[in-house]
C-alpha positions in Angstrom: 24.5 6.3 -1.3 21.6 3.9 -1.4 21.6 3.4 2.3 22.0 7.3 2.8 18.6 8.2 1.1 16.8 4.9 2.5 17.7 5.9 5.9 16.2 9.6 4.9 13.0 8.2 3.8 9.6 8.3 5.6 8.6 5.3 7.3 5.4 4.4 5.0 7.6 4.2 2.2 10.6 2.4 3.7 7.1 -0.2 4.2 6.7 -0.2 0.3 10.5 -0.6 -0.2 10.7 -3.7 2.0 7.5 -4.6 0.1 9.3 -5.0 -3.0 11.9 -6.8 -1.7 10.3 -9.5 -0.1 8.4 -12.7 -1.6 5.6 -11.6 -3.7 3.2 -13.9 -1.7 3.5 -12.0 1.5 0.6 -10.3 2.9 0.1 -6.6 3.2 0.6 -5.2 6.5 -2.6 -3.3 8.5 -0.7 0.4 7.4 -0.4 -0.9 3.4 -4.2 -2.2 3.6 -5.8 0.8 5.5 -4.0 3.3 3.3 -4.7 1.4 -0.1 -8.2 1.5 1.0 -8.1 5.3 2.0 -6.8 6.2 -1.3 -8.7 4.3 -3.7 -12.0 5.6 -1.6 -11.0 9.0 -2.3 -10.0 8.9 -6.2 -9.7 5.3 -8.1 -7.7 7.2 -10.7 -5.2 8.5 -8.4 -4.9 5.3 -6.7 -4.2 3.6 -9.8 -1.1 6.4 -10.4 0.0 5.9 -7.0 0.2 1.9 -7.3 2.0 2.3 -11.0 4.8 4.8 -9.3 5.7 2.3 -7.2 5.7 -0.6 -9.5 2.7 -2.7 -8.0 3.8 -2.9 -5.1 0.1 -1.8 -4.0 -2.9 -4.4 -3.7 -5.0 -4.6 -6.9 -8.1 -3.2 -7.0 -9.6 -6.6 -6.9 -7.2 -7.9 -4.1 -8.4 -4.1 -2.3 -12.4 -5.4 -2.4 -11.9 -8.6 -1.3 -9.9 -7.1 1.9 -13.1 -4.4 2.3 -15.6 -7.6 2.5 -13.4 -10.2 4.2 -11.2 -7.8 7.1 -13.1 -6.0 9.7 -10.4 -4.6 11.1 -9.4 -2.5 8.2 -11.4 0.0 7.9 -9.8 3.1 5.6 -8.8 6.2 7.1 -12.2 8.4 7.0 -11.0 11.6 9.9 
């Protein structure tokens, strides 16, 4: 059954699946980052729903500032 609906799911949250299945100490990928950032430039409060629905599996807010001032490379998704 489980395998049925995971194999149904959209890729970006098969990401967020795997996410909570791995080691708690892994990084977040580029896609996790850029969209985290995206979101929480758009509307803190919905970002903060978003992260609770899926259990924290979502950087914190704190962990999303230091990736805006330390990674060039992630940029969030203005267009």
């Amino acid at each position: 059954m489980y395998v049925i609906i995971y194999n149904n799911t959209s890729e970006p949250i098969k990401v967020v699946i795997n996410r909570g299945l791995m080691s708690k100490n892994a990084k977040y990928t580029p896609a996790i980052r850029s969209f985290a950032l995206t979101l929480q430039f758009y509307s803190a409060k919905e970002y903060s729903f978003v992260r609770k629905m899926f259990k924290n599996l979502m950087p914190h807010p704190a962990t999303l500032k230091k990736i805006e001032n330390q990674d060039l490379h992630v940029k969030p998704l203005l267009q």
